[in-house]
C-alpha positions in Angstrom: -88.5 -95.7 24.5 -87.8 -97.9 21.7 -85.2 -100.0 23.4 -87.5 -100.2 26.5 -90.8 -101.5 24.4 -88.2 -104.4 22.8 -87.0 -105.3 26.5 -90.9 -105.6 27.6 -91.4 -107.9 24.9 -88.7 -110.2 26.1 -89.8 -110.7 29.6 -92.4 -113.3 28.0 -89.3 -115.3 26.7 -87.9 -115.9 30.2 -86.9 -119.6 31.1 -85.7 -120.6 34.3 -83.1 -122.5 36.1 -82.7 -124.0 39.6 -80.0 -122.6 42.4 -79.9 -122.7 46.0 -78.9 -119.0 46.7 -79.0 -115.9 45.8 -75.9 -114.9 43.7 -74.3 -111.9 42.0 -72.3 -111.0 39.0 -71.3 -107.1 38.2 -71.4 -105.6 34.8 -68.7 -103.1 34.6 -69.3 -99.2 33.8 -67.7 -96.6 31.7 -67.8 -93.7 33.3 -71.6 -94.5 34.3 -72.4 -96.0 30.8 -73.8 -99.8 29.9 -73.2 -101.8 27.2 -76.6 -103.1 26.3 -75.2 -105.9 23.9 -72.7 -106.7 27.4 -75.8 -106.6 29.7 -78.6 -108.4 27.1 -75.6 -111.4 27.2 -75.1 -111.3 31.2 -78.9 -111.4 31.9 -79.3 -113.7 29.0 -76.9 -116.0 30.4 -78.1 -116.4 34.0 -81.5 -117.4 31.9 -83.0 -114.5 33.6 -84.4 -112.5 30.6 -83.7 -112.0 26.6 -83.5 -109.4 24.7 -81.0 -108.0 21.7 -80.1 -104.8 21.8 -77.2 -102.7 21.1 -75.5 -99.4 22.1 -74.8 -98.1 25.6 -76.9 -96.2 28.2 -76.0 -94.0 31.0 -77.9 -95.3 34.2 -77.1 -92.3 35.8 -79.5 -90.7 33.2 -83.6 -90.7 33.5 -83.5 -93.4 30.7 -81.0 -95.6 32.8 -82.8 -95.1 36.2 -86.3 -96.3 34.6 -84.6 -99.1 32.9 -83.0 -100.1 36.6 -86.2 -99.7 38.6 -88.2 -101.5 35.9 -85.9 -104.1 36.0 -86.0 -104.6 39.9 -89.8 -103.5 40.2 -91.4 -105.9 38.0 -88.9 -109.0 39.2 -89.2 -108.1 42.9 -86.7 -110.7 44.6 -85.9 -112.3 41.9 -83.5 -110.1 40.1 -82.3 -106.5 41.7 -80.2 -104.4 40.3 -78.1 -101.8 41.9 -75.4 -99.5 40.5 -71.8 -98.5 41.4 -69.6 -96.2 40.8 -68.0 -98.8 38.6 -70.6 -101.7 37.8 -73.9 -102.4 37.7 -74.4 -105.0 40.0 -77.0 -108.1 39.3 -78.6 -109.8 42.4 -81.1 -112.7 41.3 -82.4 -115.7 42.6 -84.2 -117.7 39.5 -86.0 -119.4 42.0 -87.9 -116.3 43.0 -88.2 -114.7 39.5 -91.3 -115.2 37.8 -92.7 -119.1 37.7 -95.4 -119.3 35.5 -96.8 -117.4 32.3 -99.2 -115.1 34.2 -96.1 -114.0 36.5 -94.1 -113.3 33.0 -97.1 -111.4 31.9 -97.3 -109.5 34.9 -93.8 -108.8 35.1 -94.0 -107.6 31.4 -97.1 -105.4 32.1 -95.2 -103.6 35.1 -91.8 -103.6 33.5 -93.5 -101.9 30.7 -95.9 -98.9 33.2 -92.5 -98.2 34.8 -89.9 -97.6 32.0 -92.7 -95.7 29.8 -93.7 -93.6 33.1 -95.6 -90.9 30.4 -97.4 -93.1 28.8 -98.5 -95.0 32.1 -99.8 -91.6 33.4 -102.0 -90.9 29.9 -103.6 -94.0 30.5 -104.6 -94.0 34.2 -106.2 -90.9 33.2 -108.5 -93.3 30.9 -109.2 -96.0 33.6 -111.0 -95.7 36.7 -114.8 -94.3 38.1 -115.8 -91.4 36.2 -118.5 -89.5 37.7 -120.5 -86.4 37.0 -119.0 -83.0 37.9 -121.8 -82.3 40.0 -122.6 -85.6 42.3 -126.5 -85.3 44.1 -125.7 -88.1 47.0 -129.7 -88.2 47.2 -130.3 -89.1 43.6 -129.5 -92.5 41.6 -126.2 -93.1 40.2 -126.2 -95.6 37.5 -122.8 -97.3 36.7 -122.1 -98.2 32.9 -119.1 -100.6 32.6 -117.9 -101.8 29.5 -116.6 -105.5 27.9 -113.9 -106.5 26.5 -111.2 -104.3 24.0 -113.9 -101.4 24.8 -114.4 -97.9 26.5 -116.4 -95.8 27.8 -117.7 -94.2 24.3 -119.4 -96.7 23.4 -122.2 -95.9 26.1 -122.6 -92.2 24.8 -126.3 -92.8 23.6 -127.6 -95.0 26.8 -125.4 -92.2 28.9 -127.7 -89.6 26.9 -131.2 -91.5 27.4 -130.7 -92.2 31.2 -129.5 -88.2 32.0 -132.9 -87.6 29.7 -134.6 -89.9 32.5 -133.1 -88.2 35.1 -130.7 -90.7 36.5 -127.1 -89.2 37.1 -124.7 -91.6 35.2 -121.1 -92.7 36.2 -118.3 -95.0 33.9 -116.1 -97.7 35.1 -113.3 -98.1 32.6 -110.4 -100.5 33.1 -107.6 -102.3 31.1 -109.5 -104.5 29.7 -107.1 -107.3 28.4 -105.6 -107.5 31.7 -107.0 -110.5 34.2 -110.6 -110.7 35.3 -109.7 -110.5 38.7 -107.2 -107.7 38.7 -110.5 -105.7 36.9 -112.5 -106.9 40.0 -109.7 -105.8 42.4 -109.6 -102.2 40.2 -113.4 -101.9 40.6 -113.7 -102.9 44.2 -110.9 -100.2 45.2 -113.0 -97.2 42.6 -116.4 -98.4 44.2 -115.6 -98.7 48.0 -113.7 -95.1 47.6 -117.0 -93.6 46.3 -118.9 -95.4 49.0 -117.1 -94.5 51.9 -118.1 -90.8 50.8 -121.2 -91.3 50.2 -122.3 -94.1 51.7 -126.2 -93.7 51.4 -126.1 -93.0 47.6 -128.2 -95.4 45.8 -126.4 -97.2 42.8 -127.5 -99.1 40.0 -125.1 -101.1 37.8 -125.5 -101.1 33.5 -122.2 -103.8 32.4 -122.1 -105.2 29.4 -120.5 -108.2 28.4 -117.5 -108.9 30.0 -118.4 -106.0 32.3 -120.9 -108.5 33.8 -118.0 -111.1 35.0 -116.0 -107.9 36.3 -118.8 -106.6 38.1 -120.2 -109.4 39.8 -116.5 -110.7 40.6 -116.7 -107.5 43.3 -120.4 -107.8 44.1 -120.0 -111.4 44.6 -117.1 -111.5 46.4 -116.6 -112.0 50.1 -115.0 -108.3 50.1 -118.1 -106.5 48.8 -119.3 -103.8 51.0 -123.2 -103.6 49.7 -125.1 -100.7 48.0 -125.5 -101.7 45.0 -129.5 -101.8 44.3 -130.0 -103.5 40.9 -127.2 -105.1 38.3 -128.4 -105.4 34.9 -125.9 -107.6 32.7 -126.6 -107.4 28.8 -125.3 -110.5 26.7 -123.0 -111.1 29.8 -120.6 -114.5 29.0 -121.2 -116.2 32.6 -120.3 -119.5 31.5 -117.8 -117.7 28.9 -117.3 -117.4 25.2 -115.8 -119.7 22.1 -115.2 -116.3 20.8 -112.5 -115.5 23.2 -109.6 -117.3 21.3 -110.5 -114.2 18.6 -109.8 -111.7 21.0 -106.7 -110.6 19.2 -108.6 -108.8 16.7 -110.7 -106.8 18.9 -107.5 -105.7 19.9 -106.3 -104.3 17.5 -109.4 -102.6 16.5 -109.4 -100.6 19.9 -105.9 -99.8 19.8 -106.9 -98.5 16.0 -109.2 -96.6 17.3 -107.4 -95.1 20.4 -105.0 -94.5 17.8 -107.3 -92.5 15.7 -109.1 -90.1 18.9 -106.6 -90.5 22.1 -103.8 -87.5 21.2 -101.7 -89.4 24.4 -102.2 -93.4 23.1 -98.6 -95.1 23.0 -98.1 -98.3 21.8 -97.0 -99.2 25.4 -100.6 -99.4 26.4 -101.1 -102.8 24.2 -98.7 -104.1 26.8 -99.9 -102.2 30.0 -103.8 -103.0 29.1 -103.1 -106.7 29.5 -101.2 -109.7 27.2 -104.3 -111.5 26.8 -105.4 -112.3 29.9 -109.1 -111.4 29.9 -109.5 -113.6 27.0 -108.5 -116.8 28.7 -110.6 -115.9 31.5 -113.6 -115.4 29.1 -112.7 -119.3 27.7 -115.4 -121.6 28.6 -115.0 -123.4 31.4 -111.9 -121.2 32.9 -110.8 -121.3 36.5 -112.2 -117.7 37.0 -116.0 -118.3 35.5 -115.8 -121.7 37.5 -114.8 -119.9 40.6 -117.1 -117.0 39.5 -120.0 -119.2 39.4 -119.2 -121.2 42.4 -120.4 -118.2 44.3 -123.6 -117.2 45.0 -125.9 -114.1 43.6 -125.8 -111.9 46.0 -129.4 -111.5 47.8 -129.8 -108.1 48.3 -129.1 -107.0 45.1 -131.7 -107.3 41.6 -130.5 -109.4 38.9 -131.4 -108.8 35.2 -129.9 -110.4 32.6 -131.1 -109.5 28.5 -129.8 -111.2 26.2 -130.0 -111.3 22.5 -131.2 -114.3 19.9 -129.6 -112.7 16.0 -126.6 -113.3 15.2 -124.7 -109.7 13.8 -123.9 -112.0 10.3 -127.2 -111.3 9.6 -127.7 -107.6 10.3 -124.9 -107.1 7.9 -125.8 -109.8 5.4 -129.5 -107.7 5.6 -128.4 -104.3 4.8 -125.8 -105.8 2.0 -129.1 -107.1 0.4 -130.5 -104.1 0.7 -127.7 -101.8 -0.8 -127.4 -104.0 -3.8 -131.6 -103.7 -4.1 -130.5 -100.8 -4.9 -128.0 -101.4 -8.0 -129.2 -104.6 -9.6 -129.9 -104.4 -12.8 -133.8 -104.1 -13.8 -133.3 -107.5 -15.5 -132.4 -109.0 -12.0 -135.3 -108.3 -10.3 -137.0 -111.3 -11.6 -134.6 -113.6 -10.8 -133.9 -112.9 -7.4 -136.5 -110.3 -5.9 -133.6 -108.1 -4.4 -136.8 -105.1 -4.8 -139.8 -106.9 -3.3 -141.1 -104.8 -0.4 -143.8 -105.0 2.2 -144.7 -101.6 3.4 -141.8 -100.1 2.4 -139.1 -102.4 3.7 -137.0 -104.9 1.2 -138.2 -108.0 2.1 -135.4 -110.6 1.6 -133.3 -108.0 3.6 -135.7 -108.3 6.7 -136.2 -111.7 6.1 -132.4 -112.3 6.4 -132.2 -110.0 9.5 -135.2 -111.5 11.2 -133.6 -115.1 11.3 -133.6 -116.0 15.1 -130.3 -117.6 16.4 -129.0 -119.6 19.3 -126.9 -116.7 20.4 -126.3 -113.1 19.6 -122.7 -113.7 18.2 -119.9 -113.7 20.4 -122.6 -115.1 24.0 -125.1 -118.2 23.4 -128.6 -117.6 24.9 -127.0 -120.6 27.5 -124.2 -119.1 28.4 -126.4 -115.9 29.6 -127.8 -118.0 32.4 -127.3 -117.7 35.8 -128.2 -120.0 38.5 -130.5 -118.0 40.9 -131.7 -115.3 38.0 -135.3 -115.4 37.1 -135.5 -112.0 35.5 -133.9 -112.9 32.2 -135.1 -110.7 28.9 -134.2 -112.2 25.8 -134.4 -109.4 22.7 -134.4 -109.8 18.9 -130.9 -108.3 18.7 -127.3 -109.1 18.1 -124.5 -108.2 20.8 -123.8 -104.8 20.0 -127.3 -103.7 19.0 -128.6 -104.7 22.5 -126.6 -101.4 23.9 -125.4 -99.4 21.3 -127.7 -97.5 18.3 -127.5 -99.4 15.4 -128.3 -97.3 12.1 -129.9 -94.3 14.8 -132.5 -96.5 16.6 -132.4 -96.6 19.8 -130.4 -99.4 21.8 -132.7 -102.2 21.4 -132.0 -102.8 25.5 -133.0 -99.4 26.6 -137.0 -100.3 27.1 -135.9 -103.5 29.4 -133.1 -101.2 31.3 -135.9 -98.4 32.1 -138.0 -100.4 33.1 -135.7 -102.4 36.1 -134.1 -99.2 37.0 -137.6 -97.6 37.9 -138.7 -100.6 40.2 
């Protein structure tokens, strides 16, 4: 599997030529067996991928096969290998193989699901429409779908307080590194499935964050097949985020912590979740949000939008005040009145977490507008704390959310 997560890497690396036809070259066999370091130089060569390995394989063997249908799945008509009794034989055309950087990257991203096959499985199991065990078609389903380099557990708490309210709750999770629109596509194909079973179910939508774009790229698309009652978007990014070019380290904080709880994570999924994608999508001014927003809100469905004005800098900045209230020395206190409280709260830490802001960390208060949406909430909280419990409150959204879903 090794080998195969080095080859993945390569697809990325490809550059291309320019031929007029198809042509073939055939790398011989020993007695079914490759020479990696032969084949790495072949396909190297005809410029069609790079990568360094040594050693042979047997592409008679599971290992082999994968590595073939990879190979011809993710470069389609570009590059198709097929295997003799006495050679593999290597059919390309670099005109067909993959053109651009997203082609590359979707190439990678299938190569990758397709040689790692176990792996793949584990984390389909993770992506998809979740729903209760026991569906009531008669009763409100409300849909809770994540943002980006996120899951489904971080929506424990609102999942708890809307089954308290008696609302049966569902989760859309998805690779959420991948392309906007390939989310969209994944939601549209989980939502019109549940839909065409029970298609007078009433459904309310919960996204936060990039969830929003993902969303409404379904339910404002020309494909969207109705019944959705009310979408509430909290801190969504419709005209994008300045944070996106940090994406990489949300990254790696999810994968930490799939790491940490997912007994099946491989490091194949930071490859099969998507090479970045989402996060140039999310980039001011991209050609999805100006496509995106090109559209419009889709009339028969509620809009509400909360947003949040405090920046998360100074939540944490607050409670470091307050920790070190508790440790300054006696002396101290004069100088900086770390221990001044007004009924019973430190007041330079509230101070410092009660500064307003123009955004709520990674979404301005602009970018949360939408043309056509009225019903726009903005909350004294930062971009996590409007969803999520923050030191055991309750999500400062949850009020706002009630409310909507009862009208």
């Amino acid at each position: 599997m090794r080998k195969f997560f080095l080859v993945a890497g390569v697809l990325l690396s490809m550059t291309l030529t320019t031929t007029a036809a198809p042509r073939e070259v055939r790398v011989p066999l020993n007695e079914g067996k490759i020479d990696l370091l032969e084949l790495s130089g072949t396909l190297d060569r005809l410029r069609i991928l790079r990568f360094n390995l040594t050693g042979e394989i047997d592409l008679r063997s599971l290992q082999g096969s994968l590595l073939v249908t990879g190979i011809n799945k993710s470069l389609g008509e570009g590059c198709q290998v097929s295997v003799t009794d006495d050679a593999a034989v290597i059919t390309y055309d670099v005109d067909r193989l993959p053109q651009t950087t997203d082609e590359a990257r979707a190439a990678t991203r299938t190569f990758t699901a397709v040689v790692a096959p176990e792996a793949t499985a584990a984390q389909n199991r993770t992506i998809g429409l979740m729903l209760p065990t026991k569906l009531d078609p008669n009763r409100k389903l409300v849909v809770l779908v994540h943002g980006l380099d996120s899951d489904r557990t971080k929506w424990f708490c609102m999942a708890d307080l809307l089954t308290e309210a008696g609302y049966q709750v569902g989760w859309f999770s998805y690779p959420s590194d991948q392309p906007l629109a390939d989310s969209a596509a994944l939601f549209a194909k989980h939502y019109e499935a549940i839909r065409e079973m029970f298609p007078s179910m009433p459904v309310d939508i919960v996204a936060h964050s990039m969830g929003s774009l993902v969303t409404r790229g379904y339910i404002e698309s020309d494909g969207y097949v109705g019944g959705v009652e009310r979408l509430i978007l909290i801190g969504p990014p419709n005209h994008g985020s300045r944070w996106a070019k940090y994406r990489f380290a949300l990254e790696l904080k999810e994968h930490f912590d799939l790491w940490r709880h997912e007994p099946e994570w491989s490091p194949t999924w930071m490859i099969t979740d998507g090479l970045g994608e989402a996060g140039r999508d999310l980039e001011p001014h991209s050609a999805y949000l100006d496509t995106l927003n090109s559209r419009p809100r889709r009339a028969d469905v509620k809009y509400t939008i909360i947003a949040g004005d405090r920046h998360p800098a100074t939540r944490i900045a607050g409670n470091t005040v307050a920790a070190m209230a508790k440790i300054v020395p006696n002396r101290a206190v004069a100088w900086w009145g770390f221990r001044q409280t007004v009924n019973g709260i430190n007041a330079l830490s509230s101070s410092i977490k009660t500064q307003d802001s123009a955004s709520d960390g990674p979404v301005s208060l602009k970018s949360t507008t939408l043309d056509g949406v009225d019903d726009r909430v903005v909350l004294h909280a930062d971009h996590n704390a409007l969803f999520q419990p923050i030191d055991g409150d309750v999500p400062l959204a949850w009020n706002v959310i009630k409310d909507r879903l009862a009208k």
